[in-house]
C-alpha positions as CSV (number, residue, x, y, z in Angstrom):
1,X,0.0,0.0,0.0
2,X,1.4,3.4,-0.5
3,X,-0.6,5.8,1.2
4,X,-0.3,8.5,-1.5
5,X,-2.2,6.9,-3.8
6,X,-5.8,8.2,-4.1
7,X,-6.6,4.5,-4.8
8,X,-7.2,3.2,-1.4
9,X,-9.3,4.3,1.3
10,X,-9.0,8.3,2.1
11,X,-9.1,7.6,6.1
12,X,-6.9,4.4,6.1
13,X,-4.5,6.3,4.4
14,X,-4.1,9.0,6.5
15,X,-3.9,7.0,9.7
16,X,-0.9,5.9,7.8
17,X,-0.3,9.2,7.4
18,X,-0.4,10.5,10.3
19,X,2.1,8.7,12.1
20,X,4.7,9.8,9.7
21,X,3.3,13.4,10.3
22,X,3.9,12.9,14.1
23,X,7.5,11.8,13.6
24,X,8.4,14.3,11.0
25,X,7.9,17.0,14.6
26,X,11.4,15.0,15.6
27,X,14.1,14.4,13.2
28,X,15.4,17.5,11.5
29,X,18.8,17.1,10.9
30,X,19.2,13.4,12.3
31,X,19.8,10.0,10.7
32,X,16.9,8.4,10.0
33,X,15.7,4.3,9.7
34,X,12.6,3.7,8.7
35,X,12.2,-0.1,9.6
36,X,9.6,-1.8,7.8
37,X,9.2,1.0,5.3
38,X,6.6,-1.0,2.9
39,X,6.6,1.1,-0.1
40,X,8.7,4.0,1.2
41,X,6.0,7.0,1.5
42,X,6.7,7.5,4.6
43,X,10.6,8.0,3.7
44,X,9.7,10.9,1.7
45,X,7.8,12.2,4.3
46,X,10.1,12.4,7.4
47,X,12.3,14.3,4.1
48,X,9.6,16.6,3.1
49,X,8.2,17.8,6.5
50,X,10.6,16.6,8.8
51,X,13.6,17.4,7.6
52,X,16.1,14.7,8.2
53,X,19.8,15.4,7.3
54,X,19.6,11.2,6.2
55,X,17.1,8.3,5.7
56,X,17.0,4.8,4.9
57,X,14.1,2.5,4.4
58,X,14.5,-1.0,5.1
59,X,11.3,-3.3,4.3
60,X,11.8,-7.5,4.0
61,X,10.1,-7.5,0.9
62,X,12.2,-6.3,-2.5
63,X,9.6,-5.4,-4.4
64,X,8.7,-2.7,-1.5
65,X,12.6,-1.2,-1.5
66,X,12.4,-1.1,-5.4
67,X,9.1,0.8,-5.4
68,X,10.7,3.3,-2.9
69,X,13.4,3.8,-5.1
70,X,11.8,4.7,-8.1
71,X,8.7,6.7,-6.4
72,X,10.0,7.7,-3.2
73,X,13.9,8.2,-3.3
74,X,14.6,11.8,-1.9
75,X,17.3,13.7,-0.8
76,X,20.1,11.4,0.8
77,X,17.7,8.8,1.3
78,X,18.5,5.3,0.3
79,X,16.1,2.0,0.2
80,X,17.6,-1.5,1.3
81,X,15.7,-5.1,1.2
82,X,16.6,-6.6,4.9
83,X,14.7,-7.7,7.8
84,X,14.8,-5.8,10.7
85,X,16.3,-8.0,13.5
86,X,19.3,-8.4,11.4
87,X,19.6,-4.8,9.8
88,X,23.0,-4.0,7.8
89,X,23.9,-0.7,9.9
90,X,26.4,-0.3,11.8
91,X,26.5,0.0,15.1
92,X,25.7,3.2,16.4
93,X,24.8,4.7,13.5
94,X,21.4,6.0,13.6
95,X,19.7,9.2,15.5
96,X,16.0,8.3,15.5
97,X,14.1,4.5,14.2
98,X,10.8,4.5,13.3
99,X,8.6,1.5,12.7
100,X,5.0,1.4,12.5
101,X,2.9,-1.7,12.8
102,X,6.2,-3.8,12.4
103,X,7.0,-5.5,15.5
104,X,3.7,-7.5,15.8
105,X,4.3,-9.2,12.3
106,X,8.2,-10.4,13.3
107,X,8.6,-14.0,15.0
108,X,11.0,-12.7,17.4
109,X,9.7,-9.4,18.8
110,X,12.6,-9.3,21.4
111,X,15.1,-9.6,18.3
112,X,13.5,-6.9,16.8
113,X,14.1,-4.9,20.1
114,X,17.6,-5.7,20.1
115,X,18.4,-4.6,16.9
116,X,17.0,-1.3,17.2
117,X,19.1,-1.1,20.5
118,X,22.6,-2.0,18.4
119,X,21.7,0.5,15.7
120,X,20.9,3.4,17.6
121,X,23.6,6.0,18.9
122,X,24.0,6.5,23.3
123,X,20.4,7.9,23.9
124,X,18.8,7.4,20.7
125,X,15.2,7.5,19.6
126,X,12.6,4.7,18.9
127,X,9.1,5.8,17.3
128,X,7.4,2.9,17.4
129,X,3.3,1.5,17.3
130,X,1.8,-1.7,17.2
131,X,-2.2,-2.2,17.4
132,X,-4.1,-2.3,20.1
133,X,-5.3,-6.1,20.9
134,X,-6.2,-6.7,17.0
135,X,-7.2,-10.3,17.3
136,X,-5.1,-12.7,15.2
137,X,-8.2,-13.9,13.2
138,X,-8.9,-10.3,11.9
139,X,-5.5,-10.0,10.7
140,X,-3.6,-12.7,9.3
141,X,-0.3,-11.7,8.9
142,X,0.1,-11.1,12.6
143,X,2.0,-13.4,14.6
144,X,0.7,-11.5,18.4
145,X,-1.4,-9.3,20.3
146,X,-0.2,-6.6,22.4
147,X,-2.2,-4.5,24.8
148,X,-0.2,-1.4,26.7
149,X,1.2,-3.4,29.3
150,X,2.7,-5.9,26.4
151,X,4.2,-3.1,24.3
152,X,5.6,-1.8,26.9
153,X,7.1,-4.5,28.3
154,X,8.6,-6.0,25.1
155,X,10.1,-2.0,24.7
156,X,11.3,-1.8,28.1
157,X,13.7,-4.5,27.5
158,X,15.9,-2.1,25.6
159,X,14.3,0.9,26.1
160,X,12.2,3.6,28.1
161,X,9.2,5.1,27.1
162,X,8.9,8.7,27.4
163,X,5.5,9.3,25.5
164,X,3.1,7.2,24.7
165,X,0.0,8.2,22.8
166,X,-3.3,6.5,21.4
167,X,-4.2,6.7,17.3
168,X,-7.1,6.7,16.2
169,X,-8.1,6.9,12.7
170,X,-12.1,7.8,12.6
171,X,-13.1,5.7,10.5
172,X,-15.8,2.7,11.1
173,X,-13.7,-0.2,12.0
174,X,-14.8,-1.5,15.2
175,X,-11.3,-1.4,16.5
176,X,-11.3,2.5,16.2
177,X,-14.4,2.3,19.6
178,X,-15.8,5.1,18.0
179,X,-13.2,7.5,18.3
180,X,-12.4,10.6,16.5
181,X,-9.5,10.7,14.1
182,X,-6.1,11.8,16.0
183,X,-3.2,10.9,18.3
184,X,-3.6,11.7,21.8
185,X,-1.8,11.0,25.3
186,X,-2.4,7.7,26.3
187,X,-4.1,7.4,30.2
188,X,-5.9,5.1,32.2
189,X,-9.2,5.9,31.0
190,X,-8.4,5.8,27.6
191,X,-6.2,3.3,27.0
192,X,-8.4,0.4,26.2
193,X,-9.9,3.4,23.7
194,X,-6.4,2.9,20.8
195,X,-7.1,1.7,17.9
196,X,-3.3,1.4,17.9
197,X,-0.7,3.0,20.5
198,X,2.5,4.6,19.7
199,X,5.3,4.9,21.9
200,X,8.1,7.7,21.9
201,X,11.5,5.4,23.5
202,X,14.5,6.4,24.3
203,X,17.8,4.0,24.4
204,X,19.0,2.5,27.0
205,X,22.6,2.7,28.0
């Protein structure tokens, strides 16, 4: 899916959207990884609004990279086919990671973690969401469930989370409990509200 393209859905596409809007706030002039990219729109984005001195996109699938490439390639960012617990980065050598709705697809969430750990300079960002408890027969290509308390403890390993926010994308999805369209802080009365939650981490040392 590339969620510039008129073609699909106008509010599924800017829940996409909107998570790459919410990031873009964060990385002018830092080195970006985009982990789990898909078709790279969101690449150009964090260039276009966010300003980021560097980017690359990594998605598993090669067909994903090579669309980036040709409709998304911006600025000094570059595409890669790799998975993301076993990235080909150095270490160290990133400011900021985001992935969206990645880590509940991976067989080895820890792994995945890990990985953004090693890549990420001393005190280092992770921008990170996952769904709120999606339930594996509504969506195939998942592997888990997380509610907060799962996320968070599957971040904390490697990370802490300094923000953490509900999305919401409005639209009539029974996961989205009726809520507007938006990204709001995360509290105890609201929580069970997410359509999906995104978490602001930073490294650990």
């Amino acid at each position: 899916m590339d969620a510039t393209v008129e073609l699909f859905d106008a509010k599924r596409r800017e829940f996409h959207l909107d998570r790459y809007r919410f990031a873009a706030a964060r990385v002018k002039g830092l080195r970006v990884l985009d982990c789990a990219c898909g078709t790279g729109y969101g690449v150009r984005l964090l260039h276009e609004l966010g300003s980021a001195a560097q980017l690359v996109g990594v998605d598993i699938v090669a067909a994903s990279a090579q669309y980036g490439r040709r409709y998304h390639g911006v600025g000094s960012a570059w595409f890669v086919c790799a998975a993301g617990e076993r990235l080909p980065l150095r270490d160290a050598s990133i400011d900021i990671v985001t992935s969206f709705e990645t880590v509940e697809h991976v067989p080895d969430d820890y792994a995945l973690v890990e990985e953004f750990h090693r890549v990420l300079r001393p005190e280092g960002k992770l921008i990170v969401s996952t769904p709120n408890r999606w339930p594996l027969e509504d969506a195939p290509f998942h592997v888990r469930e997380y509610d907060r308390a799962s996320f968070v403890s599957v971040l904390a390993s490697r990370f802490d989370c300094l923000e953490f926010y509900n999305q919401n994308s409005g639209s009539d999805t029974p996961f989205n409990h009726n809520q507007a369209r938006g990204i709001v802080v995360t509290t105890l009365a609201n929580e069970n509200l997410a359509e999906c939650y995104i978490a602001v981490c930073q490294r650990k040392a």
